[in-house]
C-alpha positions in Angstrom: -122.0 46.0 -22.1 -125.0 43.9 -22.0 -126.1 40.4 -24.1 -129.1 39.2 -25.2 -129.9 35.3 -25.5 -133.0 33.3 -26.0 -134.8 31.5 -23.6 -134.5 27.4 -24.0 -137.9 27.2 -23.0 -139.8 29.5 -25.6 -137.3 31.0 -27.4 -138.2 34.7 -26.3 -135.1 37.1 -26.1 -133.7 37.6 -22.5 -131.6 40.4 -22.0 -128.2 40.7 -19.1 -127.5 44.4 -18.8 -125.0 44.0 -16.2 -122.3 41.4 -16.3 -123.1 40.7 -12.7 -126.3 39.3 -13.5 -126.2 34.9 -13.2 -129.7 34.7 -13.4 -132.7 36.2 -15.2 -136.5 35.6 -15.3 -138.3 35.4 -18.8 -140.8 38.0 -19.1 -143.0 35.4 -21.4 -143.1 32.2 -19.7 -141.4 32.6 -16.4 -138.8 30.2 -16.1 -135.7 31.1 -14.4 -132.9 31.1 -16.1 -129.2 31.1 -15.3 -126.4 32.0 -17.1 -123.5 29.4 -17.7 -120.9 30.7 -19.9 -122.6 31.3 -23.5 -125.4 29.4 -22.7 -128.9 29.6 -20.9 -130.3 26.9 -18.4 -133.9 26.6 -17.7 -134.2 26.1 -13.6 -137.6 26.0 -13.3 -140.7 28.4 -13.4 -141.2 31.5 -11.1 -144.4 32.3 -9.4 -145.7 35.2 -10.5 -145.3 38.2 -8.9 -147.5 39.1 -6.5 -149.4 42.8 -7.2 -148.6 44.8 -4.9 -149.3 48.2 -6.3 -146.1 49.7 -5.8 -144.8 52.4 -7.6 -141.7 51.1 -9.4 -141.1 48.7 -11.9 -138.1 47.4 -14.1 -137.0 50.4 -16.5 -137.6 52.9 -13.3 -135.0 55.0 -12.9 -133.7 57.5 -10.5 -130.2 58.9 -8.6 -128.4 58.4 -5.5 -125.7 60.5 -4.0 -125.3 62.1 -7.2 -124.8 58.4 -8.8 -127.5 57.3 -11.7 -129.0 54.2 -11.4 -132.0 51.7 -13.2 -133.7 48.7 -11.6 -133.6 45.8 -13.9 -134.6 43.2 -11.6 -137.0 42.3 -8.4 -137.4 39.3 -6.4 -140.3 39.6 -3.7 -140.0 37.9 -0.2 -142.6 37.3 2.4 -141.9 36.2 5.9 -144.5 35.7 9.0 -145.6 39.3 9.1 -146.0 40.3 5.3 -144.1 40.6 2.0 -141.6 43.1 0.6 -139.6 43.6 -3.1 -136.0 43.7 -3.2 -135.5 45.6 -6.2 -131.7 44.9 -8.0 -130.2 47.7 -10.0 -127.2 48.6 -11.8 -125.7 52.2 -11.5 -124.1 54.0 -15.0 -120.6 52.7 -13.7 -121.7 48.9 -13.6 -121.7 48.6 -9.9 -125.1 47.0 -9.0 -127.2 47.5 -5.6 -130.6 46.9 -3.7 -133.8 48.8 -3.0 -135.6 47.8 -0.2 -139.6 48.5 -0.2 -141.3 47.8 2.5 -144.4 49.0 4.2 -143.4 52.6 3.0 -139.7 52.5 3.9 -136.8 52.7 1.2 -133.8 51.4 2.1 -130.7 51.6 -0.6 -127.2 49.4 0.1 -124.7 48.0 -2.0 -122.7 44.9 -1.4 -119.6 45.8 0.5 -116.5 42.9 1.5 -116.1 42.4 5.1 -112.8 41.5 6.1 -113.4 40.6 9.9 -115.7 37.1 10.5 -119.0 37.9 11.4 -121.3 35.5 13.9 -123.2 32.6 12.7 -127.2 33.5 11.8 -127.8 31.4 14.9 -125.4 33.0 17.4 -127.1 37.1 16.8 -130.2 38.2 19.0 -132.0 41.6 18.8 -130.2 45.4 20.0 -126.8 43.1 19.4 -124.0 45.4 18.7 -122.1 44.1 15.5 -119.4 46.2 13.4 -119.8 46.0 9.8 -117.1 47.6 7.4 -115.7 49.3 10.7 -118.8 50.9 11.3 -120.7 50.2 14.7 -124.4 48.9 14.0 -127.0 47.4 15.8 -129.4 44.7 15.4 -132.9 45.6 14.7 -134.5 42.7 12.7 -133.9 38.8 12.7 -136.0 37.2 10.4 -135.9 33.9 7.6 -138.3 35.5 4.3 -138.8 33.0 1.6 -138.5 34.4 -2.1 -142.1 34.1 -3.7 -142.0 35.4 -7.1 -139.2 37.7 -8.9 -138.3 39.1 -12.4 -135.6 40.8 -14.6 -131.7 40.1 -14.0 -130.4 38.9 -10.3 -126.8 38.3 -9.2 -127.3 35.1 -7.4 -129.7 31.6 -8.1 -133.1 32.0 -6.8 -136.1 30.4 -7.1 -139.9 30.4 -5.3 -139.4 29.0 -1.8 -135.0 30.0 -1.8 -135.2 30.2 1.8 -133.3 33.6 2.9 -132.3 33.8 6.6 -130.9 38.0 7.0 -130.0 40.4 9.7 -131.1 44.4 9.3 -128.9 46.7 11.3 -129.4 50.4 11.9 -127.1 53.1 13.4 -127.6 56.1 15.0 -127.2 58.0 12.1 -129.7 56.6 9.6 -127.0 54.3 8.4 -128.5 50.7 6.9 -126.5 47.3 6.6 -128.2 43.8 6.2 -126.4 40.4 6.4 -127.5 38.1 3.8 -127.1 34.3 5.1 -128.8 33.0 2.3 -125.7 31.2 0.8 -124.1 30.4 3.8 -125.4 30.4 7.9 -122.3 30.8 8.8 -120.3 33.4 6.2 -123.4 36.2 5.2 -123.2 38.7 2.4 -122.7 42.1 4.0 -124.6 44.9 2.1 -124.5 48.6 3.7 -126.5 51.7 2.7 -128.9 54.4 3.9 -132.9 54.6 4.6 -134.0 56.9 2.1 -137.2 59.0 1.3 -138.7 57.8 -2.0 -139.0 61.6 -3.4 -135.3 62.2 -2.6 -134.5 59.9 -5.3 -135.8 61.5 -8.4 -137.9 58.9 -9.7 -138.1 58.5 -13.9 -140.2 56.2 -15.6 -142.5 54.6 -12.5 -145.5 53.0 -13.0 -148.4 55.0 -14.7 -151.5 54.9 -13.2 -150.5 54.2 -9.7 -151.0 57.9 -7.7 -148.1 58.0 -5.5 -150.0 60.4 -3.3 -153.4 58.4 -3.1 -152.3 54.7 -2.5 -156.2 53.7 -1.8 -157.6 51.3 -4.4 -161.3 49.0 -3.9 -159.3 45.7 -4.1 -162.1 42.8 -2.7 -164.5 42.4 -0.6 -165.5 38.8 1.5 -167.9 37.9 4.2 -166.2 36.3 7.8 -165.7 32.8 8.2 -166.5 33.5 11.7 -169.8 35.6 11.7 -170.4 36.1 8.3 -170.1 40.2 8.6 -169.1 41.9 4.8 -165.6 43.1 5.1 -163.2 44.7 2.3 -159.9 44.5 1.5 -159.6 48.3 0.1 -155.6 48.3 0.4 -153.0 46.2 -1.0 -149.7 44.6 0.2 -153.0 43.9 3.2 -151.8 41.0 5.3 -154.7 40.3 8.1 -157.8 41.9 9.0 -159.6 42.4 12.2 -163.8 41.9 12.4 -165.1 44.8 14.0 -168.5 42.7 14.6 -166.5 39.9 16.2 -163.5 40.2 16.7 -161.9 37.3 14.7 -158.3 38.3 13.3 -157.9 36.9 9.3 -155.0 36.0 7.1 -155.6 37.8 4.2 -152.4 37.2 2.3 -153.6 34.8 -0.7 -157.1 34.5 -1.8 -158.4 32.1 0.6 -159.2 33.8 3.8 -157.7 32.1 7.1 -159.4 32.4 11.0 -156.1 33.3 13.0 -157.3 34.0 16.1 -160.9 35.7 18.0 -161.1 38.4 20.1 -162.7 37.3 23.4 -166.9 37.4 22.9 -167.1 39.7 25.9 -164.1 42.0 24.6 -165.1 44.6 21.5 -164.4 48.5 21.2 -165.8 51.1 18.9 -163.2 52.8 17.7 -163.7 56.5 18.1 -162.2 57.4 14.5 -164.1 55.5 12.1 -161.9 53.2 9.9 -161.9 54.7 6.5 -161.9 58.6 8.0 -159.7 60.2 5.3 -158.0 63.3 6.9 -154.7 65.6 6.5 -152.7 65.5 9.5 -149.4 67.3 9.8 -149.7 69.1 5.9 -149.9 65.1 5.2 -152.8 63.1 3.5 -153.5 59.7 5.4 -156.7 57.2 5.6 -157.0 55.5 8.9 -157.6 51.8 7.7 -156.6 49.9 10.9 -157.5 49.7 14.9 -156.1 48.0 17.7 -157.1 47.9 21.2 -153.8 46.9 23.3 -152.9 46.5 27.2 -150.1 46.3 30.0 -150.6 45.5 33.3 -148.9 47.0 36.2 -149.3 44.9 39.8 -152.4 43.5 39.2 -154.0 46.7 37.4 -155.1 46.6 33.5 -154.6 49.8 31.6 -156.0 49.5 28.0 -155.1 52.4 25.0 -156.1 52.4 21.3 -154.1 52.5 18.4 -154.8 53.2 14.7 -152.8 52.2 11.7 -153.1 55.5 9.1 -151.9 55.0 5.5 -149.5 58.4 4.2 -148.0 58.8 0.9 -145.8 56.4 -1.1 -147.8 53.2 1.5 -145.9 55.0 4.4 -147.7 53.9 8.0 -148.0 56.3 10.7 -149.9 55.7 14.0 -152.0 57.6 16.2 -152.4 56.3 20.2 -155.3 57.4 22.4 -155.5 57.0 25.9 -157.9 58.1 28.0 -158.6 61.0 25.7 -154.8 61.8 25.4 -153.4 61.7 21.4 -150.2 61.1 20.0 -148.9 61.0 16.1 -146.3 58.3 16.0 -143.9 57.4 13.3 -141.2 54.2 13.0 -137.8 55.9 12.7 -135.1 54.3 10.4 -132.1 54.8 12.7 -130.7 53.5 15.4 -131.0 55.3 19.3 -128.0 55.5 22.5 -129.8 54.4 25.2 -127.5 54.6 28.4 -129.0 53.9 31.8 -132.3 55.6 31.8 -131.8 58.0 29.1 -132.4 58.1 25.4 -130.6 60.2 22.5 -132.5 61.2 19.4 -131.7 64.4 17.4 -129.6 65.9 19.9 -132.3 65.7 22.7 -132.0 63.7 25.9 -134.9 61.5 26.4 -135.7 60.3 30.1 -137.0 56.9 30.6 -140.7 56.7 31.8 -142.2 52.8 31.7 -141.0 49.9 30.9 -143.5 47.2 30.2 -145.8 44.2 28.4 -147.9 45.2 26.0 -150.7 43.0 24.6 -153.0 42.6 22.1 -156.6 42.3 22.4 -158.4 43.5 19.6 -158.1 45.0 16.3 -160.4 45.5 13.7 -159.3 46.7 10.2 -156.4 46.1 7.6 -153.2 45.9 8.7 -150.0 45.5 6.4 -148.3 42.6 8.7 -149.4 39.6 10.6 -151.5 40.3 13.5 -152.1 37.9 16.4 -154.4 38.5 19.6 -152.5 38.4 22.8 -149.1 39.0 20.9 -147.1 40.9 23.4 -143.9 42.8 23.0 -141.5 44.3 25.4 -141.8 48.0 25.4 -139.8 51.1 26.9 -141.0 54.4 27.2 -138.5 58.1 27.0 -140.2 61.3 27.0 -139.0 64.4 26.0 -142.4 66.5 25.9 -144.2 66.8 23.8 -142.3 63.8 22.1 -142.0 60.5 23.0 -139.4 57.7 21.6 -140.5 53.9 22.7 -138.3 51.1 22.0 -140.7 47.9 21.3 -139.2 44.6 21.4 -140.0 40.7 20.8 -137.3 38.0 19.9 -136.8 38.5 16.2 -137.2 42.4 15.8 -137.0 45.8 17.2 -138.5 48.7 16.5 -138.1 52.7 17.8 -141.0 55.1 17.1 -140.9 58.8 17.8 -144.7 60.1 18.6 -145.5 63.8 19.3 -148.7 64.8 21.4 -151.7 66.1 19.3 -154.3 68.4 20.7 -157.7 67.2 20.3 -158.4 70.4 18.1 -156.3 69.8 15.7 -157.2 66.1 16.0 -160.8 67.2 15.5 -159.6 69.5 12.2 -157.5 66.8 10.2 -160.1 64.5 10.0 -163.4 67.2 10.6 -165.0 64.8 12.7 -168.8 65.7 13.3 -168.8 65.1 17.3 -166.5 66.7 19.8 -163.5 63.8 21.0 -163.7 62.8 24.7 -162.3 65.1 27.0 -158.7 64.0 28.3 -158.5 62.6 31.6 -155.2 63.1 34.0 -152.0 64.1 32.9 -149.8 62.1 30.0 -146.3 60.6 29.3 -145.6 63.3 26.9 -148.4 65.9 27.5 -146.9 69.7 27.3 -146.9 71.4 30.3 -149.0 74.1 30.2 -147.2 76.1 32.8 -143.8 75.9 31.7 -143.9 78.6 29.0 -145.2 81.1 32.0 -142.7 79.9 34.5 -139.6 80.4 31.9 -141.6 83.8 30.7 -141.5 85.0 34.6 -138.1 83.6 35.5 -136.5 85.3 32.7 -138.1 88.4 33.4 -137.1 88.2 37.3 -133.6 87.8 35.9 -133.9 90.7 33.6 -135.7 93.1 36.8 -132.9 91.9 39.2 -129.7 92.3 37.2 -131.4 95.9 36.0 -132.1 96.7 39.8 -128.2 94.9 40.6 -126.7 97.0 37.9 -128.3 100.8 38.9 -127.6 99.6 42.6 -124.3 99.2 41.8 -124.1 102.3 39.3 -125.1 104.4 42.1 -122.7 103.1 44.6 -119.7 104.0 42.4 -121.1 107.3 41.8 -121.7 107.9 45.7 -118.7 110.1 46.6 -115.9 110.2 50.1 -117.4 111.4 53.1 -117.2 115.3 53.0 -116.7 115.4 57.1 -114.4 113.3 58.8 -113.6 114.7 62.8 -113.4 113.8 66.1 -115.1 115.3 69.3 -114.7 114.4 72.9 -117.7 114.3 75.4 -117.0 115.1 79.3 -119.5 114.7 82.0 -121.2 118.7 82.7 -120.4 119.8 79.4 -123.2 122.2 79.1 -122.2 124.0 75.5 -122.9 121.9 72.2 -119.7 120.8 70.2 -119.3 122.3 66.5 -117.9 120.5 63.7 -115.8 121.9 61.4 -118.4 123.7 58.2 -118.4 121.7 54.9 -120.3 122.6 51.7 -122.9 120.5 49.8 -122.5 122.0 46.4 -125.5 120.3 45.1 -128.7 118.9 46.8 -128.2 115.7 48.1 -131.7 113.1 48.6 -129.5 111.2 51.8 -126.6 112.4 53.6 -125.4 110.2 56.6 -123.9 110.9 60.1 -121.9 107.7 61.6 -120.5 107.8 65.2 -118.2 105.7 66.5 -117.4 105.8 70.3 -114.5 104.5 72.4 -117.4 103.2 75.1 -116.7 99.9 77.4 -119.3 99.4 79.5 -120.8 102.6 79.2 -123.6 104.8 77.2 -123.5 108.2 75.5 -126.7 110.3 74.2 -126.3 112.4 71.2 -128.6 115.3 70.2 -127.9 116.2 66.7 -128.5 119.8 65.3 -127.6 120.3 61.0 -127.7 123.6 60.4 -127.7 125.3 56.9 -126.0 128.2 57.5 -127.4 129.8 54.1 -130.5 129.4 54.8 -131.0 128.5 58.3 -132.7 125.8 57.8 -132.0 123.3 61.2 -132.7 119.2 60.7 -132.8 117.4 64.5 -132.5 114.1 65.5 -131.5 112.3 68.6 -129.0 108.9 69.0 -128.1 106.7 72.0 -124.9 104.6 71.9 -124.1 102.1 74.5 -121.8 99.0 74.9 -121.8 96.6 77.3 -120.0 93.4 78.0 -119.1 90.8 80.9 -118.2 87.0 82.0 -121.5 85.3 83.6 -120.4 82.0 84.4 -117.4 81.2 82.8 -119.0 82.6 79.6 -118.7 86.2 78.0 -121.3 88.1 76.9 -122.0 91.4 75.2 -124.8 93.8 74.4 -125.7 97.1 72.0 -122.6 98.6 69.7 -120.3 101.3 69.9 -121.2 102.7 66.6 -124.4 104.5 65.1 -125.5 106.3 61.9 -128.3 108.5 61.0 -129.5 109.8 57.6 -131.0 112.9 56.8 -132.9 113.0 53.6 -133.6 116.2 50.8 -131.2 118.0 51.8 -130.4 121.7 49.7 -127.0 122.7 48.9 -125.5 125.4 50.5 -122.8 125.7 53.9 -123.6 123.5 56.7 -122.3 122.7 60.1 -122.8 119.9 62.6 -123.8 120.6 66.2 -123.9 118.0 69.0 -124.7 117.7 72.6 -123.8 114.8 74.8 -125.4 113.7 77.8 -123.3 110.8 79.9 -123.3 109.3 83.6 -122.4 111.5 86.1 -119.2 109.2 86.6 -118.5 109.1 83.2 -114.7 109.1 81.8 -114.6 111.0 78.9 -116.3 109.6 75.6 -114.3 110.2 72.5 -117.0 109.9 69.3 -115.3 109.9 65.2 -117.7 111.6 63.5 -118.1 110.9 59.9 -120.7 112.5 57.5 -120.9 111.6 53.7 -122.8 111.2 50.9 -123.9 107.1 50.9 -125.2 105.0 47.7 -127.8 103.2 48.2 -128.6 100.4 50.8 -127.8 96.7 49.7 -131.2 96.3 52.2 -133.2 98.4 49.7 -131.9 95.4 46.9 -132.7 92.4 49.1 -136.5 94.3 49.7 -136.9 94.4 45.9 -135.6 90.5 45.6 -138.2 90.2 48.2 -141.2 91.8 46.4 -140.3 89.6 43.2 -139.4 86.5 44.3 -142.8 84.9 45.2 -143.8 85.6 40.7 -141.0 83.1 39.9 -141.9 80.8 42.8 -145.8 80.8 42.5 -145.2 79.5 38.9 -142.1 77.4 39.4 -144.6 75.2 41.9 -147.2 75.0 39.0 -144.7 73.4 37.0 -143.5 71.2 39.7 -146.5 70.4 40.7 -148.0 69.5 36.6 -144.6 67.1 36.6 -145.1 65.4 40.0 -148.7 64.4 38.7 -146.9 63.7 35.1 -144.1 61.0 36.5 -146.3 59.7 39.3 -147.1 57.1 37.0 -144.0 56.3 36.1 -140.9 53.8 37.2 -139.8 56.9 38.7 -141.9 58.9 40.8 -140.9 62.3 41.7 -142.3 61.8 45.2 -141.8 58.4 46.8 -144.8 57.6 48.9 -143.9 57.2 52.6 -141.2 58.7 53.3 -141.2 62.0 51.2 -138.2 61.9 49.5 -138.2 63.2 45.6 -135.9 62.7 42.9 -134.9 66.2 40.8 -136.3 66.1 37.1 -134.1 69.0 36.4 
C-alpha cells in the first residue's frame, strides 16, 4: 500500500506507491527527496527533465508476460554519445522493474540476486563472456552515463551528476541483463530481462499529443559557427549535426551549439537521397534525417561508401548503405550472435565471414541521435548470407551487430519516389543475390527429376525383360557345307529387340558366322553376318591378348509367330572344331542408352552451375577469402 507525505521544502504532497521506493522527486519544486523512516529529507534540487518527446510518462501503463505493470518514476542519463530514460515501475504484485528507452529500443529487466562474484567494472572489456543468474551473456556495451534529471519514485539515492558506471549484455536469444556499478565498482546490481517491441506491450495512458507513428517535430533552427549556413534541428533526443556546406560536425545537445570537429575543405559529398526525403520502405514509414560518408583501406587502396540514418516508428533508427550503386536496409539487432572461426549464426542461418576491417569517418551531414566524430574508426567484420548481411562493429567501450538485407534500386527508387533514376550498380556486392542461382537450382532439380524418371523406366523395363527363349549349343567343323538349325521357339507377341549372343571355345583362332532368322509363319528371313576371333601370346616376357570369344547381335521389330535360327560357319582350313553356345532372348534395354541420355542432359545443369560459380568467384574476390587464389590456381569450395 502506498503513503503520501509533504515535501519539507514546499509542502506539496508526494506520494510512495511502492514500498521499495527510498527516494522521490517533487513534482512542484524539484527537490529530491528521500525517505527516512516517517520522515522526508530534502537532498537537493533535480534538473529538469530534459524533453525528449518520448511517448511515455509517469501513470503509463502497459503488460509484460502476462504481468501488469505502471511507471511511476524516470531518471534520464546521458553519456558521450547521447541520452536515454530509465523508466522505474512497479507491477500489480509489488515487484518493481526498469524500462530502457533508447534511440528506439525497449529493453525490460528486473533486479535479480546473483549468487556467484562478478568482475570489477574495471577488469570487463567488450564480446567478454560473463554468466549472470546461470545464464551465459555477452558483453556488448561499457559505458559510465551520468543521471541529468529524473522524477516520480526511485529505489536508490540519485541526484544530477550520480555518476553511473554499467555493463549491457545480450545473448543469443534476445535475452538482456545489465550490471549496475553505481553503488559499488566492485559488487554491481544485476538486473536481467528481454528487448522488447514497444507495441508488444499494450501501452495505456501515454502521452497525448505525441504521434507514435510520426516522431518528426520543427524543433530549432541555428546558423554554423563555422560558415554561417542555416541548419535545423527538426528531431529531438538530436545529439550532433553535420554541415552539409562545410562539413563541420556540432554538439547539439544543450542550447549552445559546440564545433566538434570539420570535415577536410577538400572532402564534401552530395548525398544522393536528400536529407528530409520522407518515404515507406519495407510497409514502414521513415524520414532519412542523417548522412555519413565512411572509409576502410585495404593495402594502400581507399574504398569510400555512404550511409544514411532513417528515423521509423516509436524514434526507432534504421540505416541504408550505398556503395557504388549497391543498397542495403540495415537494422541494429538486440541479441547476441555465435561467431566460431569464420562463421556467424543468426536465426538458424550460417553466415560466412567476408571482410574484416577499419572503418572511418569522414563526413556527415545531418542529425544524428549520438555523438559523432570525424575520423572515429571502429573495428568491423563482415558475414554474408545473401541477400543478408550481419556485421559485427566494434570500438573499446561497445559492440554492435546489424543485420542489413540488399535492396534493389526499384524498390529504392519506389519508397521514397525519387524524381531521377539512382546510379547504376557497379561490380558485384557482399550480399548481392545471385541472379543465376534460382536457374541453376530450377535446372538441377529438373535434371534430377528427368534422370531418376529415365533411371526408374530403365529399370522398370529391365525387370519386365523376360529369360532367354533359346538356349543351345552347335559345333562348327572345317568343310561343313550345310547350315546348322536351332531348335524352333515361338515369339507369342512382337518383340521391338530380340538378341543372338555367341560364345565360342576359340584360342588362338577365328570363326565367321552367317545368321539366317526365319519366321516360319510368315517366311519372313532377317540376315546378318558375325566374326569372332581370340588371340593371345607372350612377346617378351609379357602376355598379351586381342578380340573376344563372345558376340551378340540384335534384331529389331520383330512379329510373333514360330521362328528358327540358321547358321553357317566358315573356319581355317586347319581348324579344330569350334564349339559356339548360342543364346537368344528377349533383352531390356541397354544401360548405354541411359549413360547417352545423362549425356544429352548433363551440359543444362553444368552451363548454369558455371554461371553461378562464376557470379561467386567475382562476389568473394574481394574478400579475405578469394575463391581463386591468384598464382597458383588453387580455389577454396563455397559449398
Amino acid at each position: 500500500m502506498g503513503r503520501t507525505a509533504r515535501c519539507p521544502s514546499c509542502g506539496a504532497p508526494v506520494a510512495f506507491r511502492s514500498l521499495a521506493s527510498v527516494l522521490a522527486v517533487c513534482d512542484y519544486c524539484h527537490s529530491t527527496l528521500v525517505r527516512e523512516g516517517e520522515e522526508l529529507a530534502n537532498l537537493g534540487r533535480m534538473a529538469a527533465l530534459i524533453e525528449d518527446r518520448s511517448p511515455l510518462q509517469r501513470g503509463s501503463e502497459g503488460r509484460w508476460k502476462g504481468r501488469h505493470f505502471a511507471l511511476i518514476g524516470r531518471i534520464q542519463l546521458r553519456w558521450e554519445q547521447g541520452l536515454w530514460n530509465e523508466w522505474h515501475l512497479l507491477f500489480d504484485d509489488g515487484k518493481s522493474g526498469w524500462l530502457s528507452e533508447s534511440g528506439g529500443e525497449y529493453v525490460i529487466s528486473e533486479p535479480v540476486w546473483q549468487a556467484d562474484a562478478l568482475p570489477p567494472f574495471s577488469e570487463l572489456h567488450v564480446g567478454q563472456g560473463v554468466s549472470v543468474a546461470g545464464h551465459p551473456y555477452n558483453i556488448t556495451n561499457l559505458l559510465t552515463a551520468k543521471c541529468v534529471a529524473g522524477e516520480g519514485e526511485l529505489p536508490f539515492r540519485v541526484g544530477a551528476g550520480y555518476p553511473a558506471p554499467v555493463a549491457d549484455l545480450r545473448d543469443q536469444a534476445g535475452g538482456f541483463a545489465t550490471l549496475d556499478y553505481s553503488d559499488d565498482p566492485a559488487k554491481p546490481m544485476v538486473f536481467v530481462g528481454e528487448s522488447v517491441e514497444f507495441r508488444s506491450l499494450a501501452w495505456n495512458n501515454v502521452r497525448q499529443g505525441i504521434p507514435i507513428a510520426e516522431p518528426t517535430v520543427k524543433a530549432r533552427s541555428f546558423n554554423c559557427p563555422s560558415c554561417a549556413a542555416p541548419l535545423a534541428i527538426s528531431h529531438e533526443k538530436i545529439e550532433s549535426v553535420g554541415c552539409l556546406s562545410c562539413g563541420a560536425v556540432l554538439d547539439t545537445a544543450d542550447e549552445t551549439i559546440k564545433l566538434l570537429a570539420r570535415a577536410s575543405l577538400n572532402f564534401k559529398v552530395d548525398p544522393s537521397l536528400p536529407l528530409g526525403t520522407r518515404g515507406k520502405l519495407r510497409g514502414e514509414d521513415v524520414e532519412i534525417i542523417g548522412f555519413m560518408r565512411r572509409r576502410m583501406t585495404e593495402e594502400g587502396v581507399d574504398y569510400r561508401w555512404s550511409e544514411y540514418v532513417l528515423l521509423g516508428r516509436e524514434g526507432r533508427l534504421l540505416w541504408l548503405s550505398e556503395y557504388r550503386g549497391h543498397w542495403n536496409l540495415a537494422r541494429v539487432l538486440s541479441r547476441a550472435v555465435i561467431v566460431a572461426g569464420d562463421k556467424a549464426v543468426f536465426d538458424n542461418a550460417n553466415f560466412k565471414h567476408f571482410q574484416s576491417y577499419h572503418a572511418f569517418v569522414e563526413f556527415v551531414a545531418g542529425e544524428f541521435p549520438w555523438r559523432v566524430h570525424i575520423d572515429e574508426a571502429v573495428a568491423v567484420e563482415d558475414y554474408v548470407a545473401p541477400p543478408r548481411m550481419l556485421s559485427r562493429e566494434t570500438s573499446a567501450n561497445e559492440e554492435t551487430l546489424t543485420l542489413a538485407e540488399y535492396l534493389g534500386q526499384e524498390e529504392l527508387q519506389q519508397a521514397f519516389k525519387l524524381p531521377a533514376r539512382l546510379d547504376r550498380a557497379v561490380g558485384i556486392f557482399a550480399n548481392q543475390p545471385n541472379p543465376h542461382e534460382e536457374s541453376n537450382v530450377k535446372v538441377l532439380r529438373s535434371f534430377w527429376v528427368f534422370l531418376l524418371v529415365a533411371l526408374a523406366v530403365h529399370m522398370a523395363l529391365l525387370m519386365g525383360a523376360r529369360g532367354p527363349v533359346l538356349d543351345e549349343a552347335l559345333v562348327f567343323k572345317p568343310g561343313d557345307d550345310e547350315p546348322k538349325l536351332t531348335r524352333e521357339f515361338r515369339l507369342a507377341a512382337p518383340v521391338s529387340r530380340l538378341e543372338i549372343e555367341h560364345e565360342a571355345n576359340l584360342n588362338n583362332n577365328w570363326i565367321s558366322l552367317g545368321l539366317t532368322l526365319v519366321n516360319k509363319d510368315t517366311g519372313e528371313a532377317w540376315q546378318a553376318s558375325r566374326e569372332i576371333s581370340r588371340y593371345e601370346g607372350v612377346d617378351g616376357g609379357e602376355s598379351w591378348s586381342e578380340g573376344s570369344r563372345s558376340d551378340a547381335v540384335v534384331f529389331t521389330a520383330l512379329p510373333a509367330g514360330m521362328y528358327v535360327l540358321a547358321e553357317e560357319a566358315d573356319l581355317a582350313a586347319n581348324s579344330r572344331p569350334v564349339r559356339t553356345h548360342v543364346k537368344v532372348s528377349r533383352p531390356g534395354p541397354r544401360w548405354s542408352s541411359l549413360f547417352l541420355l545423362l549425356a544429352a542432359l548433363a551440359p543444362f545443369p553444368i552451363y548454369t552451375y558455371v554461371r553461378r560459380r562464376s557470379f561467386e568467384v567475382k562476389r568473394w574476390a574481394e574478400s579475405d577469402h578469394p575463391l581463386v587464389t591468384s598464382g597458383d590456381g588453387d580455389s577454396d569450395s563455397d559449398d
